[in-house]
Rosetta silent file (secondary structure, phi, psi, omega in degrees, C-alpha in Angstrom):
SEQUENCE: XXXXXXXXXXXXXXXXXXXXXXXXXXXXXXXXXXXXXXXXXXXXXXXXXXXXXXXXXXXXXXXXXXXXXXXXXXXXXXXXXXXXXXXXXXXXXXXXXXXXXXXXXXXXXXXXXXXXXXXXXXXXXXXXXXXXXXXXXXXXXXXXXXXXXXXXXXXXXXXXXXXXXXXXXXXXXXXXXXXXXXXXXXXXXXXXXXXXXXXXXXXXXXXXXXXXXXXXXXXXXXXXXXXXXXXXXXXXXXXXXXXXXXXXXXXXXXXXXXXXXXXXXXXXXXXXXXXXXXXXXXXXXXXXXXXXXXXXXXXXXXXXXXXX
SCORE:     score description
SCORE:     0.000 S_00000001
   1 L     0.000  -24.084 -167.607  -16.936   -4.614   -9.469 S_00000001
   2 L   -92.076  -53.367 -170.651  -14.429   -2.867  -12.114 S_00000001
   3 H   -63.311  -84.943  173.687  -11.653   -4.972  -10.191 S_00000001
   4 H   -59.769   16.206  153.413  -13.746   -8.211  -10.810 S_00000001
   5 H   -92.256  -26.977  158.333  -14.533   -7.352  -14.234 S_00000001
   6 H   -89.920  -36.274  165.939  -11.018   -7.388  -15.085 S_00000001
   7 H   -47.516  -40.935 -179.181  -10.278  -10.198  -12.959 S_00000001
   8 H   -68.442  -59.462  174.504  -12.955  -12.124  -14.898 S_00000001
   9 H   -45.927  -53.397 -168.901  -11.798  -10.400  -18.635 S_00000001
  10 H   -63.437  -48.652 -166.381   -8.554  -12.078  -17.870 S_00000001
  11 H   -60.782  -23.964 -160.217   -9.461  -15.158  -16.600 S_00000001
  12 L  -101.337    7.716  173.790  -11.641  -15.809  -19.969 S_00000001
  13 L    56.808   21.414 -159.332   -8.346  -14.585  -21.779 S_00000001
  14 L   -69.433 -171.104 -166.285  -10.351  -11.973  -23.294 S_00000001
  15 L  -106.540   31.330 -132.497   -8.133   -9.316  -26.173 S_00000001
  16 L  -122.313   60.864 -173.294   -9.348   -6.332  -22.837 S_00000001
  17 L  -111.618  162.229  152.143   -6.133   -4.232  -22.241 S_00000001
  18 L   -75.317  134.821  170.539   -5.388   -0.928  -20.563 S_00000001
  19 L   -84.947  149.975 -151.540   -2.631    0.548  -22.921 S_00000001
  20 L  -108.438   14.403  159.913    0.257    1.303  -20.314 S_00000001
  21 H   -79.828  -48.686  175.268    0.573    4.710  -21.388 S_00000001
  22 H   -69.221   -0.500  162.558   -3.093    5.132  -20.097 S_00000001
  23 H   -67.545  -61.724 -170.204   -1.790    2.884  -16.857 S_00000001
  24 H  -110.212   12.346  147.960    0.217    5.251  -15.875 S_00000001
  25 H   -64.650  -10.941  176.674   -1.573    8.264  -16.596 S_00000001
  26 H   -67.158  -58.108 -171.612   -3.822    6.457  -14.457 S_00000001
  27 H   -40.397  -64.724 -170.976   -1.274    5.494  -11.856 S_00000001
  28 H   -66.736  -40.385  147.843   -0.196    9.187  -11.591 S_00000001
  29 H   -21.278  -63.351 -151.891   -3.511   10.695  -11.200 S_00000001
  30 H   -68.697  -70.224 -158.291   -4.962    8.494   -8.385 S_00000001
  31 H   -36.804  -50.672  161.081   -1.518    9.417   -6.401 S_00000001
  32 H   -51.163  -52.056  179.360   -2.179   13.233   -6.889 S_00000001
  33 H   -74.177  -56.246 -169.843   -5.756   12.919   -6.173 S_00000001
  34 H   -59.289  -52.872 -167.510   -4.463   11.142   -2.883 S_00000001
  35 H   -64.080  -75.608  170.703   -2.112   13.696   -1.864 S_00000001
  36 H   -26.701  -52.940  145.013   -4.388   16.557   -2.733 S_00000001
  37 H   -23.576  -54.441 -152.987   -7.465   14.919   -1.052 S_00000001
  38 H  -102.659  -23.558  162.621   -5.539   14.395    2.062 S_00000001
  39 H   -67.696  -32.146 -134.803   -3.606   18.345    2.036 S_00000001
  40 H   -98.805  -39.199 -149.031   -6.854   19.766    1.216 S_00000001
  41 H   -85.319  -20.084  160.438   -8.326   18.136    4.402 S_00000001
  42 L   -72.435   -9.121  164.693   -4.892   19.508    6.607 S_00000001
  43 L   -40.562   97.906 -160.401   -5.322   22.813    5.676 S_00000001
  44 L    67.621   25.275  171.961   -5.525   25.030    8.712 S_00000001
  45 L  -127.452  132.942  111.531   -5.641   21.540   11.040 S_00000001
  46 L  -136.865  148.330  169.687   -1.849   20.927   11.996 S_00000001
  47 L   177.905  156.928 -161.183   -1.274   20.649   15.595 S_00000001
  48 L   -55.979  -34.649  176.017    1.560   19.044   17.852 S_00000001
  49 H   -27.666  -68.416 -145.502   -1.383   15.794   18.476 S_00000001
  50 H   -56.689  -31.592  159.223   -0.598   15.077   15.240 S_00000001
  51 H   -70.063  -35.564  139.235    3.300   14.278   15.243 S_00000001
  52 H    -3.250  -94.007  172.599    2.439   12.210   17.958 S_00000001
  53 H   -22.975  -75.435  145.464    0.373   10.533   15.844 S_00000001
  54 L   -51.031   -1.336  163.555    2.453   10.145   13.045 S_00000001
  55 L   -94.560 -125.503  -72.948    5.193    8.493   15.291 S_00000001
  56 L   -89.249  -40.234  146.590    3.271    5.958   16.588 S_00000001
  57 L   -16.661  -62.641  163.477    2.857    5.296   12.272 S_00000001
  58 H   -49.487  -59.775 -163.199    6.380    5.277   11.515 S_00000001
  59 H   -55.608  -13.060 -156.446    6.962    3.113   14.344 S_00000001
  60 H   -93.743  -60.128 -172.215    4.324    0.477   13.024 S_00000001
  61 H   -70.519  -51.865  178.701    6.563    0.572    9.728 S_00000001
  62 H   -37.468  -60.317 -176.672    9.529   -0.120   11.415 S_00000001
  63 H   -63.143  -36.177 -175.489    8.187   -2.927   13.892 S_00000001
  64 H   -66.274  -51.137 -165.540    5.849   -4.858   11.316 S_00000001
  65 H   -60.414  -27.865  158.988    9.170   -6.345    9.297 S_00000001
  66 H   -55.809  -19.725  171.131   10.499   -8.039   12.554 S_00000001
  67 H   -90.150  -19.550 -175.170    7.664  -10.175   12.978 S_00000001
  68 H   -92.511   -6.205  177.621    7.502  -11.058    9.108 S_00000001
  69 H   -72.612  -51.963  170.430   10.922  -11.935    8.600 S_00000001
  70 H   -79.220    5.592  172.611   11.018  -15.054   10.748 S_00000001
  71 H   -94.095  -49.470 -169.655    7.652  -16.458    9.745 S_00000001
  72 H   -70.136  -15.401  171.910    8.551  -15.992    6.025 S_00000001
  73 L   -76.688  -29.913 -156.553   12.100  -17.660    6.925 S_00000001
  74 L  -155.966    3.315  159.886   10.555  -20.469    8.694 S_00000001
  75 L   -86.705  -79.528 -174.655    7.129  -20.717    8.547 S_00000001
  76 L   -74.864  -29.180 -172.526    6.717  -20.133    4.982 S_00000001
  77 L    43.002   51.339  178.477   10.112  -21.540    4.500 S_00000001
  78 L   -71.512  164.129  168.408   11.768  -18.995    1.995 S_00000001
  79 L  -105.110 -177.456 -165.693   15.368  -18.480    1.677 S_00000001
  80 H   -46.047  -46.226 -143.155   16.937  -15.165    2.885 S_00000001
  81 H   -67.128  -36.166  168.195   16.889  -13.213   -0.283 S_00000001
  82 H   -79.750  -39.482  174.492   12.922  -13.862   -0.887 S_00000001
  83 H   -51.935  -54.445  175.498   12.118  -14.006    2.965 S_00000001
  84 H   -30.681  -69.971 -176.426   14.060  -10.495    2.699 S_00000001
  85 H   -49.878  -67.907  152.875   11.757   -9.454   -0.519 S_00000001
  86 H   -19.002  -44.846  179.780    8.730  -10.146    1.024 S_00000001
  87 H   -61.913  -67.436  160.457    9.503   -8.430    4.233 S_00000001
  88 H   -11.123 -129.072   87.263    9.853   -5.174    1.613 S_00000001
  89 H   113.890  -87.610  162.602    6.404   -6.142    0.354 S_00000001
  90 H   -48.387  -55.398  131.263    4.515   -6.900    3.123 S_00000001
  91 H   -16.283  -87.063  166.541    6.104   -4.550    5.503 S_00000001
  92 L   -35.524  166.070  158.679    5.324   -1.574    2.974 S_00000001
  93 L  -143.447 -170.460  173.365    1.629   -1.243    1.712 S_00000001
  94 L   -54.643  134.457 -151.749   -0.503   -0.306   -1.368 S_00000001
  95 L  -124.027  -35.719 -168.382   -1.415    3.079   -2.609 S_00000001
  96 H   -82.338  -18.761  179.602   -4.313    1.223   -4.582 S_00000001
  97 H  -112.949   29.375  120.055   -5.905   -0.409   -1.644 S_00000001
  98 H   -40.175  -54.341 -168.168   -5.118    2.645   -0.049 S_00000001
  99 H  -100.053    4.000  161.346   -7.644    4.462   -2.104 S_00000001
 100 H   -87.394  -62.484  161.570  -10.017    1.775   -2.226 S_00000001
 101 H   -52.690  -37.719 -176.911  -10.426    2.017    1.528 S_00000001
 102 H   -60.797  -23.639 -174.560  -10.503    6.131    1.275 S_00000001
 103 H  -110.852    9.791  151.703  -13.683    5.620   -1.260 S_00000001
 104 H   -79.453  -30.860  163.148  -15.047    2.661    1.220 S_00000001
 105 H   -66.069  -30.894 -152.843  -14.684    5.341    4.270 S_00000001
 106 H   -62.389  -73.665 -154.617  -15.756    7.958    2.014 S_00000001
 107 L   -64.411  -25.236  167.007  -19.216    6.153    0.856 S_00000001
 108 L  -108.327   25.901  167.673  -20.029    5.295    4.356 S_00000001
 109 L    59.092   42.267  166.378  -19.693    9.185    5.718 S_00000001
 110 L   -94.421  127.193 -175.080  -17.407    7.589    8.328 S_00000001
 111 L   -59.897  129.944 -178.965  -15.237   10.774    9.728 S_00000001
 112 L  -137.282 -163.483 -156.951  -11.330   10.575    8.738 S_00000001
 113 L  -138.255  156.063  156.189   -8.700   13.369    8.746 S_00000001
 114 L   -70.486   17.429  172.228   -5.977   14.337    6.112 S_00000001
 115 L   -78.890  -16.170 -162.597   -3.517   12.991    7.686 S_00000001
 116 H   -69.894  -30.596 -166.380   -4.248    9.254    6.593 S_00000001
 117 H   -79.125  -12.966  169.515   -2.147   10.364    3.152 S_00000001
 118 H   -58.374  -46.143 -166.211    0.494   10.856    5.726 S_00000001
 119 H   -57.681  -51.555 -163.140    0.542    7.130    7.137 S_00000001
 120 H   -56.875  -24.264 -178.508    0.585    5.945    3.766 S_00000001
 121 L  -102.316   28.276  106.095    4.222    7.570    2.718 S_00000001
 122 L   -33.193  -47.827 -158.897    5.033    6.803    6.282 S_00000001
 123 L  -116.927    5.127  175.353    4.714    3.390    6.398 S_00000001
 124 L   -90.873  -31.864  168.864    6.194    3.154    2.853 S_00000001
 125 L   -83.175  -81.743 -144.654    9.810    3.596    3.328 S_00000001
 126 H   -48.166  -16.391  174.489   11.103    2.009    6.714 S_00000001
 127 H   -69.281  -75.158 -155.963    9.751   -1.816    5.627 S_00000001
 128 H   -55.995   -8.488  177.513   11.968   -1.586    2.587 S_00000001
 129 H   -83.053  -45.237  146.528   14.899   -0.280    4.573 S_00000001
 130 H   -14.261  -79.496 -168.763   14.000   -2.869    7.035 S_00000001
 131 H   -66.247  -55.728  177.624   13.874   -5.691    4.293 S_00000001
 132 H   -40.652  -50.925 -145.949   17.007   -4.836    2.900 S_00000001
 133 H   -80.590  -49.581 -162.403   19.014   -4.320    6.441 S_00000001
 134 H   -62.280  -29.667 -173.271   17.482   -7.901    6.823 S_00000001
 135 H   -73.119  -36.369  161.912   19.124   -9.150    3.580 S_00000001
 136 H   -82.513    0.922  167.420   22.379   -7.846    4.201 S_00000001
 137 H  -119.025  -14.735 -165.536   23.035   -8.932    7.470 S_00000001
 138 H   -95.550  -60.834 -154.185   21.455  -12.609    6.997 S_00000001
 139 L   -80.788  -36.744 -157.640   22.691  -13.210    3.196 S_00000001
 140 L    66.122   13.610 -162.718   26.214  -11.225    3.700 S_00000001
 141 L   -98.437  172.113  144.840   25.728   -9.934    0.723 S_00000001
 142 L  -149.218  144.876  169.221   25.224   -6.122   -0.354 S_00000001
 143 L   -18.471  135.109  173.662   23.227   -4.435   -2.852 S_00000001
 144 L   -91.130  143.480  174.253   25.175   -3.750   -6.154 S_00000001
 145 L    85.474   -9.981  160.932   25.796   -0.430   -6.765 S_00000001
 146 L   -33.661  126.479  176.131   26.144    0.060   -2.887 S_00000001
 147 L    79.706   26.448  172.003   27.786    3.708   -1.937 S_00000001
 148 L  -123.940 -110.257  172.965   26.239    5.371   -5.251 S_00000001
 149 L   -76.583  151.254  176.380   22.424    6.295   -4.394 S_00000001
 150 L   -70.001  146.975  151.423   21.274    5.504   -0.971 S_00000001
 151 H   -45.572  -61.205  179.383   18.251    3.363   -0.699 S_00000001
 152 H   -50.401  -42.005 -149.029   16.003    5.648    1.311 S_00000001
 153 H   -91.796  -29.165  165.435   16.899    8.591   -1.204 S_00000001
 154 H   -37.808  -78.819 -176.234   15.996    6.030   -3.844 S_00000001
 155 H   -64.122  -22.314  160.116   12.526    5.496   -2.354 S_00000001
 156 H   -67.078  -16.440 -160.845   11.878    9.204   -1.376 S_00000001
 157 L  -131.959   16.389  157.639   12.299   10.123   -4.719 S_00000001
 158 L   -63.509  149.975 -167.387   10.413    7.450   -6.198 S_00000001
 159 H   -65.886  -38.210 -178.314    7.130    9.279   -8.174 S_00000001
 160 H   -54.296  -55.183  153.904    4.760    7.847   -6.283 S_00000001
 161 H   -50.969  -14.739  178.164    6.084    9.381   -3.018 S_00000001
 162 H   -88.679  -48.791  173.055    6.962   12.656   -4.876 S_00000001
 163 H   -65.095  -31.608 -166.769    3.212   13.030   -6.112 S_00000001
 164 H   -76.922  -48.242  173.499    1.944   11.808   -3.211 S_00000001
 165 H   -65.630  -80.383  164.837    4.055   14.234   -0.955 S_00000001
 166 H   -24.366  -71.717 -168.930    3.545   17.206   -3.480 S_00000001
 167 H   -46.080  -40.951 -168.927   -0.255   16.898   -3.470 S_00000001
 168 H   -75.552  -17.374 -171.503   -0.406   17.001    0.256 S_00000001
 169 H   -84.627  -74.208 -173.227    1.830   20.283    0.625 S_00000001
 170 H   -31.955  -57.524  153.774   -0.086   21.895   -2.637 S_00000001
 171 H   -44.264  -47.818  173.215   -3.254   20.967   -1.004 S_00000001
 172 H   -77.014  -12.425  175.824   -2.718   22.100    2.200 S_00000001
 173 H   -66.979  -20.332 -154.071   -1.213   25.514    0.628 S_00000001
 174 H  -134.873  -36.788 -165.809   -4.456   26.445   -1.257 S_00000001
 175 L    66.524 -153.462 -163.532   -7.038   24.157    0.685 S_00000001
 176 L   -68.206  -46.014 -141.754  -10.725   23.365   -0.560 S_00000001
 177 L  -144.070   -6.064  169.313  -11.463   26.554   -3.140 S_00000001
 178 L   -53.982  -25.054 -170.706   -7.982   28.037   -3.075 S_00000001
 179 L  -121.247   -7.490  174.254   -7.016   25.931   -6.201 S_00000001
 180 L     9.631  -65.621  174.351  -10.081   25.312   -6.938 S_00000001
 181 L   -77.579    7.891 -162.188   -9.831   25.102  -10.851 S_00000001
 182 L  -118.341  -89.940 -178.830   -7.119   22.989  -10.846 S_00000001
 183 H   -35.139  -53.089  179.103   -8.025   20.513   -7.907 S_00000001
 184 H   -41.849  -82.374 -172.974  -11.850   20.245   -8.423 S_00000001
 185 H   -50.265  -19.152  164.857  -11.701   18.063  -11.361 S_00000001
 186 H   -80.170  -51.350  178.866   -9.297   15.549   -9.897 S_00000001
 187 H   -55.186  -47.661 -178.703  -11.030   15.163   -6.287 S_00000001
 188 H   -47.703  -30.398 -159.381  -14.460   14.880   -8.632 S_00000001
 189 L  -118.832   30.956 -169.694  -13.096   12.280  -10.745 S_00000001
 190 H   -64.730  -44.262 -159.422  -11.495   10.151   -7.936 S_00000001
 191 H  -104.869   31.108  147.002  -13.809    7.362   -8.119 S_00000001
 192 H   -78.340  -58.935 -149.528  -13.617    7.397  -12.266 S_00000001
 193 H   -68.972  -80.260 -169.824   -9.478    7.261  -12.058 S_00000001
 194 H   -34.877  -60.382 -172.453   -9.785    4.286   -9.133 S_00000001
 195 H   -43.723  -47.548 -168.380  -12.215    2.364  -11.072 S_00000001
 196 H   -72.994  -22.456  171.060  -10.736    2.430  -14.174 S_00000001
 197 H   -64.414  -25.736 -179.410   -7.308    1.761  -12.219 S_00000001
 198 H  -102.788    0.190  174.747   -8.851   -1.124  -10.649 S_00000001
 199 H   -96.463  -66.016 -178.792  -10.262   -2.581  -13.837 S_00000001
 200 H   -43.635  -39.141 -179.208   -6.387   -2.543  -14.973 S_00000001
 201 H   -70.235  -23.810  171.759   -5.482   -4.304  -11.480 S_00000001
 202 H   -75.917  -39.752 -173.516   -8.038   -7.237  -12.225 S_00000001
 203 H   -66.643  -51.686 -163.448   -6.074   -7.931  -15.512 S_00000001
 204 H   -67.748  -26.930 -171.257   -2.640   -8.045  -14.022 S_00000001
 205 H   -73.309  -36.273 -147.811   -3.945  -10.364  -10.858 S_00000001
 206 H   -91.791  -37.888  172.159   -5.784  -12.366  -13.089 S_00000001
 207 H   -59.588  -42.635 -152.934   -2.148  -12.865  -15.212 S_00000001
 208 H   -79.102   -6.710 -161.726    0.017  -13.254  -12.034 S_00000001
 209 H  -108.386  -14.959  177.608   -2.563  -15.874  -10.936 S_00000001
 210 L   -82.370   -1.910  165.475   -1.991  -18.173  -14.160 S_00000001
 211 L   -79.467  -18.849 -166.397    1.396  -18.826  -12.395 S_00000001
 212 L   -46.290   86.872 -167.793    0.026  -20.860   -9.510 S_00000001
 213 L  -117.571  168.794 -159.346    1.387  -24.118   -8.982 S_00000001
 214 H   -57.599  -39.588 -169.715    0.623  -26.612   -5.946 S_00000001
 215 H   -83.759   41.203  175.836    3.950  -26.219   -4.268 S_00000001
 216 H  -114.764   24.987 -163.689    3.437  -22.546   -3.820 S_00000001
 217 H   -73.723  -44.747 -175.310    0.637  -23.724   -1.197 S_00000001
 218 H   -88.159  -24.220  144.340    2.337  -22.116    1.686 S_00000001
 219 H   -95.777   -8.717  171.032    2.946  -19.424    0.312 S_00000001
 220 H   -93.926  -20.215  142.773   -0.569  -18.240   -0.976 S_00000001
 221 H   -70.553  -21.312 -179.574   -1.806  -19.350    2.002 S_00000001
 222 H   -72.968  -91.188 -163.688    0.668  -17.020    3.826 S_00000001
 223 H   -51.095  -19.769  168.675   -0.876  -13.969    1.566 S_00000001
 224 H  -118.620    2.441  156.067   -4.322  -14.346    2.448 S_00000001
 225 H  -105.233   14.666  176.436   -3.511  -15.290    6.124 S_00000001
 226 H   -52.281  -52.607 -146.471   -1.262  -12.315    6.357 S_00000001
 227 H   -88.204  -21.284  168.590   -3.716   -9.591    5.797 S_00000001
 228 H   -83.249  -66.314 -152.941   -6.179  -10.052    8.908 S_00000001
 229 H   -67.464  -46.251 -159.402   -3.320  -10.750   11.313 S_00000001
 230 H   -79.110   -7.227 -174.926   -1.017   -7.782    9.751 S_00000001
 231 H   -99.243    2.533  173.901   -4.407   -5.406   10.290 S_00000001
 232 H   -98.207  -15.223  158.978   -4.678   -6.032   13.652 S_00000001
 233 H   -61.055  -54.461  147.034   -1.532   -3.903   14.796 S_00000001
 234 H    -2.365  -72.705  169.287   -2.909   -1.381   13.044 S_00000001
 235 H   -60.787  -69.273 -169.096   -6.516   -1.338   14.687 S_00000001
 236 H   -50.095  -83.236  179.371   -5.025   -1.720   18.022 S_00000001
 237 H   -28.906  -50.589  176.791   -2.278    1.310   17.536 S_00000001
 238 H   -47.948  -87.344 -176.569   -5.263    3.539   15.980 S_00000001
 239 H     1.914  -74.573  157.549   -7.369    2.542   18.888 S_00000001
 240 H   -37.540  -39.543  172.247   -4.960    3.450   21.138 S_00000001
 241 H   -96.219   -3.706 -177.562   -4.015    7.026   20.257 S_00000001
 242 L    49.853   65.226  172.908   -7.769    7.464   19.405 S_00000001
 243 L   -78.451  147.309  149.492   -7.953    7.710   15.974 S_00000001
 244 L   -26.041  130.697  167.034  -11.254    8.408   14.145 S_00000001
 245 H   -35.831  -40.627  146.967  -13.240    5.615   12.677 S_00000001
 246 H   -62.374  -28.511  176.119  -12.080    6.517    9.603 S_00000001
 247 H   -84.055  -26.433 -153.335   -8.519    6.727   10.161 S_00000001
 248 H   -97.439  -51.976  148.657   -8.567    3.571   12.107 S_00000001
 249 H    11.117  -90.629 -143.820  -10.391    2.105    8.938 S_00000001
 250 H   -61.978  -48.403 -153.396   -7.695    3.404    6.402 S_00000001
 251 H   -76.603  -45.634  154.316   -4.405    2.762    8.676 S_00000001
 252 H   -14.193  -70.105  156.984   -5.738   -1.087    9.062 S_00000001
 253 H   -20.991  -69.342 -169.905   -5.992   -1.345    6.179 S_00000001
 254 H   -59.728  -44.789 -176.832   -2.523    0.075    5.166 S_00000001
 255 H   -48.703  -43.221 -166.416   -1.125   -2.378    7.725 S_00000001
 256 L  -101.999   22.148 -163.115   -2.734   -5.465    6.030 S_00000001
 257 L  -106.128  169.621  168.102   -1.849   -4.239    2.575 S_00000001
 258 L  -141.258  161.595 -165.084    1.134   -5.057    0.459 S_00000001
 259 L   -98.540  148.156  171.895    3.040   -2.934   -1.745 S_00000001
 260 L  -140.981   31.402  165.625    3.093   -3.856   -5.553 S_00000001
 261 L  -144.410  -43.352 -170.195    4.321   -0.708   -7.070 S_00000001
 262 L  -103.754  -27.929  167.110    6.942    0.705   -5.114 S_00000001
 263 H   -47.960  -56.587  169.487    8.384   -2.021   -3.368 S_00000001
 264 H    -7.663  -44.558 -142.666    9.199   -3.862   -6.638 S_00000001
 265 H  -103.330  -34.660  161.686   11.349   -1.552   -8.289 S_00000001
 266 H   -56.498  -41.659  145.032   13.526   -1.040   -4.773 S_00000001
 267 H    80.595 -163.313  164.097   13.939   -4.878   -5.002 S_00000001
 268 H   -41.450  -32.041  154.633   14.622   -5.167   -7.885 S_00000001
 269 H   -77.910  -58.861 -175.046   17.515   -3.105   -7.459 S_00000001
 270 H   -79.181  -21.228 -166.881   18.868   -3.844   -3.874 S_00000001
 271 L  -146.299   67.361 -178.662   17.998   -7.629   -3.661 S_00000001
 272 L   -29.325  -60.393 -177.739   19.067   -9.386   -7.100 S_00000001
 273 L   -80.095   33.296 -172.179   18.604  -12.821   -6.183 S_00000001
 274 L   -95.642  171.873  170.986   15.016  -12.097   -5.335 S_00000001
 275 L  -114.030   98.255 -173.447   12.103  -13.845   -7.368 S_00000001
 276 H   -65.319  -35.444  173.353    9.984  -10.210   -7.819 S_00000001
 277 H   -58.611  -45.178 -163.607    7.432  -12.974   -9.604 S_00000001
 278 H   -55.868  -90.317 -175.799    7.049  -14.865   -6.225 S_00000001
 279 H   -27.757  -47.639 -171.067    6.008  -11.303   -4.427 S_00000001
 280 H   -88.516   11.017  175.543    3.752  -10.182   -7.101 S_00000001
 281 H   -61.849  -73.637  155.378    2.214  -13.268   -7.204 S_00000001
 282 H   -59.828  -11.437  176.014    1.329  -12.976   -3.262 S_00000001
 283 L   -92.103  -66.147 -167.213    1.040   -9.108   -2.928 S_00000001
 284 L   -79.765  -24.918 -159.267   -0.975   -8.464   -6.009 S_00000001
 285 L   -79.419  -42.938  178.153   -1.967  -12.070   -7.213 S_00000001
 286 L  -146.632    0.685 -173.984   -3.949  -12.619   -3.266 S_00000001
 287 L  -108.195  -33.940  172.087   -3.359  -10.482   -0.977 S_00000001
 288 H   -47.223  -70.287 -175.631   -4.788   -7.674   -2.948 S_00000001
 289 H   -57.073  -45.762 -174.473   -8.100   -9.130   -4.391 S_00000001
 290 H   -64.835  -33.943 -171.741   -8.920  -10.260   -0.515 S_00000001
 291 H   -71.780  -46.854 -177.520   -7.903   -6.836    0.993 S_00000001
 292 H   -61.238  -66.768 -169.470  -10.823   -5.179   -1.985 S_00000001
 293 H   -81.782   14.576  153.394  -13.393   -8.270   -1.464 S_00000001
 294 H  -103.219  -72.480 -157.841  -12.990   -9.010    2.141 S_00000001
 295 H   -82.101  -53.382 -167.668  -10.741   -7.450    4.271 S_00000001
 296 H   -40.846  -54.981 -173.759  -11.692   -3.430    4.075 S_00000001
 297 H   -22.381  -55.198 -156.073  -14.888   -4.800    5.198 S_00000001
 298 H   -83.085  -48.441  163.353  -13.595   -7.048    7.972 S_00000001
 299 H   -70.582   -9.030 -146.256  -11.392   -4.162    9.006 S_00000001
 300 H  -114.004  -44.115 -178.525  -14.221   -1.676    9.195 S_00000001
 301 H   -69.676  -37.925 -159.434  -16.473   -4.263   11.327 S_00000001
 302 H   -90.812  -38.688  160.915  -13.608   -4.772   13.631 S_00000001
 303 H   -44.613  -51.761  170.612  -12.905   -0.876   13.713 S_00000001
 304 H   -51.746  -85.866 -137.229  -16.925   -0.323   14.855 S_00000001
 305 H   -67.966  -31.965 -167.494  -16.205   -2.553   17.983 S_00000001
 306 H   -75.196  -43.007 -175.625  -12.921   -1.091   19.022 S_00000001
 307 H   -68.619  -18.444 -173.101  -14.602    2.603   18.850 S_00000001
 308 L   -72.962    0.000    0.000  -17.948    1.733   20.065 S_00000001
């Protein structure tokens, strides 16, 4: 509702902003409160299962960009450098509708594990490495600035993966009451920080959506028929290793998500002749609003059958 309250506020042009200092005190919260959340719940749970597990995750990030490159080349009919951008995009997923499924498992007591904060900085690098590798071998080009920072080292050390990555070690170091005074008020005040983060995400969709013109048809159809189809590897792969209802939930999810925050800004950097408008148009602009008012659902219903 805070997501379609902004979405609305926009559309009506209202004077309604988040100030972006408070964006990304927001931004930086929910990412801490993920990591923390999901360390808290690994404390004294690691076991060998679990790299297992986490493999069959990576591999998911790897594996996803091969199928999206030639649809968005030829299907969709992009040229390399945005079929390339996309792959990044799409490939990659969301930290916010990451944590919109974690308070949609959460609210329906469906069991998950800390590990889920794993998938997400899992499944966050190898698409953009992916997307890139695709761009450079198709294009013939290379990234400017090539041989100074690495890509990968880029995106490991982007904040979102550094907060994300911190919270889960710091959480699993001190667990539920070790940290107590520190930790409590951010897991309490999870589903304040998301809301209000999701009131800011209805404004920007609701701008990126005043871009729309007809011959972008194929692609905005592409972003909302992406997001079922890209959640069914997902579902299956959980399934398979016999993930929890919840985990199979969240890594769905991840799968049918698209990144708008970190993919950008790699990019932005590595793939110049991209349109970064085009992607956030389709990651955040549709693909987004359907994974919060649809798709968690839709994954969650299809999760119940595979588990039942």
């Amino acid at each position: 509702m805070f997501f379609l309250l902004g979405l609305v506020a926009g559309a009506l042009r209202s004077d309604l902003e988040i100030p972006r200092a408070a964006y990304d005190v927001l931004s930086l919260l929910l990412m801490l409160t993920i990591g923390l959340k999901g360390g808290m719940a690994l404390h004294g749970n690691l076991s060998v299962g679990l790299f297992a597990e986490l493999a069959v995750v990576a591999a998911l990030g790897f594996l996803l960009p091969f199928v999206l490159f030639p649809v968005l080349r030829y299907v969709v009919g992009l040229n390399v450098a945005n079929a390339a951008s996309l792959c990044c995009h799409y490939g990659s997923v969301s930290a916010g509708t990451f944590a919109v499924a974690m308070a949609w498992v959460e609210a329906r007591s469906l069991p998950t594990g800390g590990e889920v904060t794993l998938y997400l900085v899992l499944l966050e690098l190898p698409a953009i490495l992916m997307g890139l590798w695709f761009y450079r071998r198709f294009s013939g080009r290379k990234a400017p600035g090539e041989g100074s920072t690495p890509l990968w080292q880029e995106t490991l050390t982007n904040r979102s993966v550094v907060l994300l990555v911190g919270g889960v070690i710091i959480g699993m170091l001190y667990g539920y009451t070790g940290g107590d005074k520190v930790t409590a008020p951010l897991t309490e005040a999870f589903a304040l920080i998301l809301a209000l983060f999701l009131l800011e995400m209805g404004l920007v969709a609701s701008e990126t959506l005043r871009r729309l013109r007809p011959r972008d048809w194929k692609l905005l159809a592409f972003a909302v028929a992406a997001p079922p189809v890209l959640a069914l590897p997902g579902l299956l792969a959980g399934a398979w290793i016999g993930l929890e209802p919840g985990n199979l939930v969240i890594l769905g999810t991840l799968t049918a998500s698209a990144s708008y925050i970190a993919a950008p800004v790699a990019v932005r950097h590595a793939i110049p002749d991209a349109d970064i408008g085009m992607a956030m148009l389709a990651s955040l602009g549709m693909t987004f609003p359907f994974n919060v008012m649809v798709g968690i659902p839709l994954y969650g219903l299809v999760a119940g059958w595979l588990t039942a």
